[in-house]
Each structure stands twice: as C-alpha cells, then as structure tokens.
C-alpha positions in Angstrom: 182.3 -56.2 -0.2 181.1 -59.8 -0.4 182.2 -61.3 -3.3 179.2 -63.9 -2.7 176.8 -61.8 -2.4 175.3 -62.5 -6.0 173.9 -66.0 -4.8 171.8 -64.0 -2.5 168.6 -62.7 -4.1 166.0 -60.3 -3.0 163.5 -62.2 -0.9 161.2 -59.6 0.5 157.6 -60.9 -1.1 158.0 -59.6 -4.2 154.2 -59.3 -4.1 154.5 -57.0 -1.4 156.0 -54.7 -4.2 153.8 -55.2 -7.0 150.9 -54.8 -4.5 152.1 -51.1 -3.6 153.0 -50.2 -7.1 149.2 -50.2 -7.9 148.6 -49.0 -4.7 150.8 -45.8 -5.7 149.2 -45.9 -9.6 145.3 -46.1 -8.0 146.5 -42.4 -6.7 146.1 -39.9 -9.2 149.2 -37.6 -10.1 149.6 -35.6 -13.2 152.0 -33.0 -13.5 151.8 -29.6 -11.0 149.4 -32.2 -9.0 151.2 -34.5 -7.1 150.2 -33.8 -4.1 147.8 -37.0 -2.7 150.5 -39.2 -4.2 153.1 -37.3 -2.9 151.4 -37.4 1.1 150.9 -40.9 0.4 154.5 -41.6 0.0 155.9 -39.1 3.0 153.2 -41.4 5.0 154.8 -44.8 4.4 158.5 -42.9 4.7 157.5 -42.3 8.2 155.9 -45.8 8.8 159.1 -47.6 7.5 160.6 -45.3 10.8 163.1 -43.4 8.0 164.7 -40.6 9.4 164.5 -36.4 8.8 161.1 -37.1 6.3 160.1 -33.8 4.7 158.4 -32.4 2.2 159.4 -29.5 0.3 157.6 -26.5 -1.2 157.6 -28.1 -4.6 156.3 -31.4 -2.8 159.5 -33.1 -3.5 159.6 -35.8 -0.4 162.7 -37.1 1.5 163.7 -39.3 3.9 167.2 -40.3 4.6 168.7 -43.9 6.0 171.4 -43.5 7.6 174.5 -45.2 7.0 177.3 -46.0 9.8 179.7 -43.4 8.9 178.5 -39.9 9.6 181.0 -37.9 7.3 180.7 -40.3 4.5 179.1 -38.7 1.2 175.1 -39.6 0.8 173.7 -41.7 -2.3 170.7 -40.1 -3.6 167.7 -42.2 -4.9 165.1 -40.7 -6.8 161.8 -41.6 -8.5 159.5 -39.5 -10.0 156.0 -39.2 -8.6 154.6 -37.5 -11.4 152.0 -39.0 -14.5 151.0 -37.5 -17.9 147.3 -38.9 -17.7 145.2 -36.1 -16.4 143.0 -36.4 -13.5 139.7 -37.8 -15.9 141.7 -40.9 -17.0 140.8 -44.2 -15.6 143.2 -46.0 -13.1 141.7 -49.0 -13.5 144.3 -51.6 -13.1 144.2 -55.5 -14.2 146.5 -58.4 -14.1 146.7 -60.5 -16.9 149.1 -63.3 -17.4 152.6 -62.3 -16.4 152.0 -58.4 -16.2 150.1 -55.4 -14.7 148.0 -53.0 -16.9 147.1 -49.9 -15.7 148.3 -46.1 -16.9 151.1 -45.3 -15.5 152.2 -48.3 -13.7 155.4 -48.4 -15.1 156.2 -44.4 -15.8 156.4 -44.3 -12.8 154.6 -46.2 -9.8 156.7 -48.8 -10.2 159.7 -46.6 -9.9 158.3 -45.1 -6.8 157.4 -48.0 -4.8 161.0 -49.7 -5.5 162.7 -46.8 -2.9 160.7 -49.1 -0.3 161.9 -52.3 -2.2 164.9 -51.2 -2.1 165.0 -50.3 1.9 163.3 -53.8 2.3 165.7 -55.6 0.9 168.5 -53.8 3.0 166.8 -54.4 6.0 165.5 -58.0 5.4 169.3 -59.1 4.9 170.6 -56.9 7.5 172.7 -54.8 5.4 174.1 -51.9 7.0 175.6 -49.4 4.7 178.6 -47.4 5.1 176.7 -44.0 3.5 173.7 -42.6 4.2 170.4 -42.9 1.5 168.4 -39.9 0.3 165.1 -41.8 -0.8 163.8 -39.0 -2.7 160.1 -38.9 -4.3 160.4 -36.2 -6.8 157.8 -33.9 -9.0 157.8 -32.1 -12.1 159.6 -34.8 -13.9 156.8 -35.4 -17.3 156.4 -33.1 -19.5 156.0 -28.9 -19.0 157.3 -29.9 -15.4 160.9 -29.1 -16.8 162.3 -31.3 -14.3 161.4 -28.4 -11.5 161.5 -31.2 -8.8 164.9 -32.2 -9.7 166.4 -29.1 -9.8 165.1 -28.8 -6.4 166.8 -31.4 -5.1 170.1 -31.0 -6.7 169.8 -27.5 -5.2 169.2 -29.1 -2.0 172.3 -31.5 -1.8 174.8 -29.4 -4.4 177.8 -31.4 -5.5 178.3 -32.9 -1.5 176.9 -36.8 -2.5 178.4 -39.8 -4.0 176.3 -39.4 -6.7 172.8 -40.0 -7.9 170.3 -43.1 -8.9 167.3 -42.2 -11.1 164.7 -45.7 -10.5 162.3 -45.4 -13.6 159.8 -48.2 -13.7 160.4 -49.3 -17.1 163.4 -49.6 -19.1 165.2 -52.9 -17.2 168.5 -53.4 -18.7 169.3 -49.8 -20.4 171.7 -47.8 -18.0 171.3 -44.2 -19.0 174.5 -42.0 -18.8 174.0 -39.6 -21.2 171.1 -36.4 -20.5 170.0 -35.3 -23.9 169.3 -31.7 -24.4 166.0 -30.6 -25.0 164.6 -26.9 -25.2 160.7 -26.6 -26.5 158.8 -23.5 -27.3 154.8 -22.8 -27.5 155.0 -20.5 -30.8 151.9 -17.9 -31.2 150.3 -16.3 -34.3 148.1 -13.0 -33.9 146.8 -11.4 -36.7 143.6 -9.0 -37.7 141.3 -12.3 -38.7 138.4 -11.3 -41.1 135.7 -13.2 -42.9 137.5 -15.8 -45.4 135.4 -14.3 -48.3 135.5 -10.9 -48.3 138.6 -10.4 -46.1 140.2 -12.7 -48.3 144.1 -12.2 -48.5 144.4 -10.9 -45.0 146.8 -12.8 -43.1 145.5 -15.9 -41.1 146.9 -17.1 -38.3 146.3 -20.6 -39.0 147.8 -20.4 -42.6 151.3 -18.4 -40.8 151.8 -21.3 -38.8 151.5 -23.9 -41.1 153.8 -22.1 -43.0 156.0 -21.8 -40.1 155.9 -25.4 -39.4 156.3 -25.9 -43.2 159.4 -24.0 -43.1 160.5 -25.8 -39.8 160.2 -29.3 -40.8 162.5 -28.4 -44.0 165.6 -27.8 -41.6 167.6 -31.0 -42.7 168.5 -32.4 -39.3 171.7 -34.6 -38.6 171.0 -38.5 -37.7 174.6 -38.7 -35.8 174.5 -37.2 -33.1 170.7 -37.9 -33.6 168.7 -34.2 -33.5 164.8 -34.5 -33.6 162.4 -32.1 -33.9 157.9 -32.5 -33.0 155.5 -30.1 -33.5 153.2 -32.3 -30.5 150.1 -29.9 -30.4 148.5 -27.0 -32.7 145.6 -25.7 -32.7 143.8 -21.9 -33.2 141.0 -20.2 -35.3 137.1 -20.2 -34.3 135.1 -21.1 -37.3 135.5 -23.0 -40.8 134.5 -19.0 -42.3 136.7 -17.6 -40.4 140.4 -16.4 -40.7 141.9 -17.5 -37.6 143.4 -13.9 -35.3 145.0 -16.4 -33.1 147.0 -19.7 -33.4 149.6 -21.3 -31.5 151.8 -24.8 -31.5 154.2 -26.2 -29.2 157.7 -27.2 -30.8 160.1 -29.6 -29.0 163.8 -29.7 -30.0 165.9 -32.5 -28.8 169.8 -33.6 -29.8 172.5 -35.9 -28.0 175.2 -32.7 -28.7 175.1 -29.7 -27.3 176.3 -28.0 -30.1 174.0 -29.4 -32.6 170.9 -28.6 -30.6 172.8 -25.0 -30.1 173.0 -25.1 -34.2 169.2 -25.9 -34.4 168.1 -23.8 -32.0 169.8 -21.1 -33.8 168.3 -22.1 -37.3 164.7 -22.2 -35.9 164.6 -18.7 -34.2 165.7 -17.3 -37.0 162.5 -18.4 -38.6 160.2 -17.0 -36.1 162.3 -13.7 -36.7 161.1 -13.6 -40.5 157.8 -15.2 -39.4 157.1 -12.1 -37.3 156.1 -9.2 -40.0 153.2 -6.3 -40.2 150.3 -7.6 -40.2 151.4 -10.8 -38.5 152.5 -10.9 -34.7 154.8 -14.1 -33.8 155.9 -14.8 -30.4 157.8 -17.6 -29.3 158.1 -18.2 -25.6 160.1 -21.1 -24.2 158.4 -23.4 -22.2 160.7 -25.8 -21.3 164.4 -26.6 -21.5 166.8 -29.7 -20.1 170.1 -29.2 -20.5 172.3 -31.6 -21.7 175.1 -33.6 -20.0 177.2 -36.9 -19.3 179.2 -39.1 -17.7 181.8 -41.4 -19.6 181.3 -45.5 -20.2 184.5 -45.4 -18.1 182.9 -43.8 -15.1 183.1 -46.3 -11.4 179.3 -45.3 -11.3 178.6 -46.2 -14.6 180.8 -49.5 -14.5 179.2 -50.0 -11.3 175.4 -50.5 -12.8 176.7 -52.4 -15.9 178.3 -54.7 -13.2 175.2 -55.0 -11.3 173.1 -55.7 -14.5 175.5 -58.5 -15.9 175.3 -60.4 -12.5 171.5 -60.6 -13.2 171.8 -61.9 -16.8 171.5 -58.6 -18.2 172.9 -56.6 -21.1 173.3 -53.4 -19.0 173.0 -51.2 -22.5 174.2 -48.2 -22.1 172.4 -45.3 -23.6 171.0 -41.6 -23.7 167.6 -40.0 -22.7 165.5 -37.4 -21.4 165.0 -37.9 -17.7 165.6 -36.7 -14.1 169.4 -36.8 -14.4 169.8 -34.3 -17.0 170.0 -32.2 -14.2 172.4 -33.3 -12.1 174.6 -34.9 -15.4 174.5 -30.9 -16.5 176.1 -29.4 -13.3 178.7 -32.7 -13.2 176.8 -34.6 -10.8 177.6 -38.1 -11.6 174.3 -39.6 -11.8 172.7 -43.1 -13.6 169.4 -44.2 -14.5 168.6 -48.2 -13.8 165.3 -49.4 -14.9 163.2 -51.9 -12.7 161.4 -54.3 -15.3 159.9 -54.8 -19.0 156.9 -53.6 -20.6 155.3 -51.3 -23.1 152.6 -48.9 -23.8 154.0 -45.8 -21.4 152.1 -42.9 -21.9 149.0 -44.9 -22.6 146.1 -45.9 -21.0 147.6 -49.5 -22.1 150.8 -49.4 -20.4 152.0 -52.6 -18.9 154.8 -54.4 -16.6 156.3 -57.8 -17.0 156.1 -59.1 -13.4 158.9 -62.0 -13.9 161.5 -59.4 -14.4 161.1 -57.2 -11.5 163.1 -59.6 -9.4 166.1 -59.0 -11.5 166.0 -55.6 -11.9 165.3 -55.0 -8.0 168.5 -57.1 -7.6 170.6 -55.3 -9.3 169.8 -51.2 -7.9 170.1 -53.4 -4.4 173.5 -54.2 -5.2 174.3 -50.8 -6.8 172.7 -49.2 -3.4 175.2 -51.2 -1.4 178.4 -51.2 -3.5 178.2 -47.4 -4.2 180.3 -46.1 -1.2 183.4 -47.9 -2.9 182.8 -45.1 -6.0 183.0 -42.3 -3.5 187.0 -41.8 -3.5 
C-alpha cells in the first residue's frame, strides 16, 4: 500500500464525469425498462476495452478489470441503472450555481457513471490492482423491482469475491452497513357494490379498506429498533353514488430487526384474516420483500470505507438503509454502500447534486477500490 497516496487526488477532468452523468440521466430508465440505458452502458464498457462485457437476461451488465493475480477473490462494484420517474417525465437537466438539476441525476446517474470514474482514475495513475473488478450496472433496484437485478448478480458470483461496493449517487459521507428489512403487500377488497342509496348497508369496498388501514395504523410500532409502516397508494370505486366492488392499497413494512418486522408482519396479517368475511373478499398478495442483514462497525470492509471517508475530510457515518446490498448483507456477503456527493430532492423532478463534492467522494471509493485486496484474508 502507499502510505502517501492521500496527497494524490483524482485528476481525470472531473467534468468528464459530470458530463456523462447527464449523459446517462438524458436516457430514460424506469423500473422493468432499463433497457436503452442499460445498452448505453455495455457500449462505453466495451469502448473503455474492459474485459468479458455481457449482459444478462435481466439486463444486468458486466464487465470485469482484471487484476494481476488470477486466483485472487474479485471486488464487485455495483450501481443501479434503474429510475422511479416514468417514461412521460421530463429529463430536462440545468446547471445552476454549484449543482446539477435534473430527475434522477443523483438516484442514480451519478452512481452509474462513477464505475467509469472510478476505472479512470485507476488508469490515469497507473494503478494496477492485485484483484480483479466486477463493474456491474444493475436493474430492478427502485421500487417493485425487489432488487431482482441484485439477486441476479449475487447468484452469479455466490460467496467467491472479496466482497461488494454499492456506488449510489447521493448520500456522500453515510457508509451503509446495515440492509433493513422490508416486505410490502398490495391489499384488495371485493365485494357485491350497490347503489349507495338503496343498497345502503351493503359492504363497500372502499369503507373495508379504510377500516383496514384504520385498524393498521393503530398497531403501536417500536421507535428502537425503528419499525415504519406507509400505506403509499389506494385507490378503488367508480362513482361518488356508488359503493365501490373493488379497492385495493399497497402497504410497505420496514424495521432495522428482523424480529420486529417478523412481530409486525405477524400483527398485520392477522388483520387481513378478520378483514376477510362473507360478504367481503380480502386478499393480500406480497409484492415485494428485502430481507434484512449486516455487517459489524468492526468489519476490515466497513473500517476500510470509514478510513477512506476520514482521509477526505469526511464523517464516514455509519448507518442502515434499504438498497442493493440487502441482498448480499442477507446471504453474509460482506458488502458497503459509499455515496458519491451531496444533494437533495431524490425522487423528484427537483433532484439535485453538489458538484464541489464529487471530487471527494470519488476519492475515497478510488482508494477503497484499491485497498480492498488487503480485506480479502
């Protein structure tokens, strides 16, 4: 290792870097359609001359650098390709002072185009790694994706790597160790339906649910380990007059513990059980579940990224979330998450980067990148 090498900062144009991360965000790429974004990508893994570039049937896309030793375990980097704006949002990006504004740019375009920052950097200061790099452009990570694309992967590479590296846009200075657990359910209400004056009485769907959710949001939940509950959409019925025959929400359950989301989940099914009665038809189908999982503080990958964050000036927080390495935190997989700048508005058509920080935060995955072989055993 050089002990120096923290004088020495990235010095690819970070422009360069910026410049694709729009480039990337300008393609659109909502969940189950990542497709252009994802050909995109597999294009400039074979321009940079990476080796074995693929894509899978899920559209996950690889491409491996090769380190010197051949038997050495492989560090996996991964960024998700995927957006939640649908294909009728405007892309339109603009620069205002010190940041980028554009949907998306940060969750995750920004994470994307720093596997080729990354690789740059390597290359510009004629590094030459011990282990071979997965870069790894991954789907399904937003939403009702369920984290298909990384489940892929870790299928792909099984426990045989050094570990992996989740790049996410936004987030610079937080190092996520901890997956937390999530399982949500889209919860459906059938009943007869009627005219609201003379079949007055009858069950309506609409009324069942609210109940339900009524009934749900009276669970008393535990703030340590914090346990959340959202009822994000609901919707059903067909007229003002009307009582509604069909009606349906989506419920998502999140905790830190396993056994408190166990507890919750437990508590809320039993609720559609009584919900479900003659007359009124409740099904509750799951729709999505991340399983839980960690890594401790004490961890050489973990201590590794906190290191790398100090040398930059940064707090190197460690915390918990909801992201790509749920999956392979779950199977024992270690795995971090390292965020590449500032910003705000994700999920918004008013999402933004800091540009001043992206130096720093492409620093410190560089290091991590290089220093990781020592954390192989």
């Amino acid at each position: 290792m050089n002990n120096n090498l923290h004088t020495k900062r990235v010095t690819f144009q970070l422009s360069n870097l910026i410049d694709l991360a729009v480039q990337i965000q300008q393609i659109s790429a909502p969940t189950f359609s990542e497709g252009p974004r994802g050909e995109f990508v597999r294009g400039l893994f074979v321009s940079e001359h990476l080796q074995d570039v693929s894509m899978d049937s899920l559209g996950n896309v690889f491409a491996r650098l090769p380190g010197k030793q051949k038997k050495a375990k492989p560090l996996i980097v991964s960024a998700h390709l995927d957006t939640v704006f649908p294909n009728s949002i405007s892309l339109q990006a603009r620069k205002e002072t010190g940041r980028i504004v554009a949907p998306g740019i940060g969750d995750n375009s920004l994470g994307v185009a720093a596997l080729f920052g990354i690789l740059w950097s390597l290359r510009e200061r004629k590094i030459e790694l011990t282990h071979d790099v997965w870069f790894v452009a991954n789907v399904g990570e937003e939403g009702l994706g369920d984290l298909r694309g990384m489940r892929g992967v870790v299928e792909r590479f099984d426990k045989n790597v050094i570990g992996y590296l989740v790049l996410e846009g936004l987030a610079l200075g937080h190092i996520y160790h901890r997956a937390i657990g999530v399982r949500r359910y889209r919860v459906t209400a059938k009943t007869a339906g009627g005219h609201s004056w003379s079949d007055y009485g009858q069950p309506s769907a609409v009324h069942e649910l609210a109940a339900l959710v009524t009934q749900l949001t009276a669970i008393r939940l535990p703030r340590e380990p914090r346990t959340t509950m959202n009822v994000g959409t609901f919707g059903g019925g067909t007229g003002i007059n009307v009582l509604a025959s069909e009606a349906k929400f989506d419920l998502d359950l999140r905790s830190e513990d396993p056994s408190s989301l166990s507890k919750l989940i437990y508590q809320v099914e039993e609720l559609f059980r009584f919900a479900d009665r003659d007359g009124v038809k409740v099904l509750a189908e799951i729709i999505g579940q991340r399983p839980a999982g960690e890594i401790p503080a004490e961890h050489p990958l973990v201590k590794l990224a906190v290191n790398c964050m100090h040398e930059q000036g940064l707090s190197g927080v460690l915390t918990a979330g909801s992201t790509d390495a749920n999956i392979p935190l779950s199977r024992g997989i270690p795995a971090v998450v390292m965020g590449i700048t500032t910003g705000g508005g994700a999920h918004t058509t008013h999402e933004y980067i800091d540009i001043d920080p992206v130096e720093q935060g492409m620093d410190a995955v560089v290091r991590f990148v290089e220093r990781v072989g020592e954390c192989s055993g």
